[in-house]
C-alpha positions in Angstrom: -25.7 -12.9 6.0 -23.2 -12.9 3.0 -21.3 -9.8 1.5 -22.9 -9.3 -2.0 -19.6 -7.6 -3.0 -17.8 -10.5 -2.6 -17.8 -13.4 -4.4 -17.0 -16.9 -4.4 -14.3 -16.7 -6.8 -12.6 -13.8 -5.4 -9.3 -15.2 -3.7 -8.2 -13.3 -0.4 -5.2 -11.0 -1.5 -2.0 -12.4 -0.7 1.1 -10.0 -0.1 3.4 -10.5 -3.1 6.9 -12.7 -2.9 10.1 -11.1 -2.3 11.2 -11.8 -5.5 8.3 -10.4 -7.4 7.6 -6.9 -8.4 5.3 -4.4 -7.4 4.8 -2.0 -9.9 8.1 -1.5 -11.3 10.2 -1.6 -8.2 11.3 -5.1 -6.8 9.2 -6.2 -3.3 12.4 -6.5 -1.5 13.6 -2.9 -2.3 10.5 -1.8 -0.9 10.4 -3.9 2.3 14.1 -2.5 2.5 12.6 0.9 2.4 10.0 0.4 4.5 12.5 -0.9 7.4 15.2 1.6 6.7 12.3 4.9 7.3 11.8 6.0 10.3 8.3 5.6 11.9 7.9 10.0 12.5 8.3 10.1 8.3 5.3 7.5 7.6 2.1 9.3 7.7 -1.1 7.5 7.6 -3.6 10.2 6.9 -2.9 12.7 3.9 -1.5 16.3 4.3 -4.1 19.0 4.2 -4.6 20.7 0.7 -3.7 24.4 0.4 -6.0 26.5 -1.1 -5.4 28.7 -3.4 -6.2 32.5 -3.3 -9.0 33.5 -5.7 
């Protein structure tokens, strides 16, 4: 069975070159980032939202 999201034209995404830019900020400033921070600082799920008394 095929995916009817994808389709045949759709190109798998490729990560961009280090001299390109991702947004506004460089790729390689950002890889430099990424290897500078340490692992406790990167979250992978989001912080909890506060709410807010009523």
């Amino acid at each position: 069975m095929t995916d009817p999201k994808k389709t045949e034209t759709q190109s798998p995404k490729k990560e961009p070159a280090l001299w390109e830019s991702y947004g506004s900020f460089p790729v390689w400033s950002l890889k430099l980032i990424d290897a500078l921070t340490p692992d406790f600082l990167i979250s992978k799920s989001p912080a909890p939202k506060r709410k807010l008394p009523q």
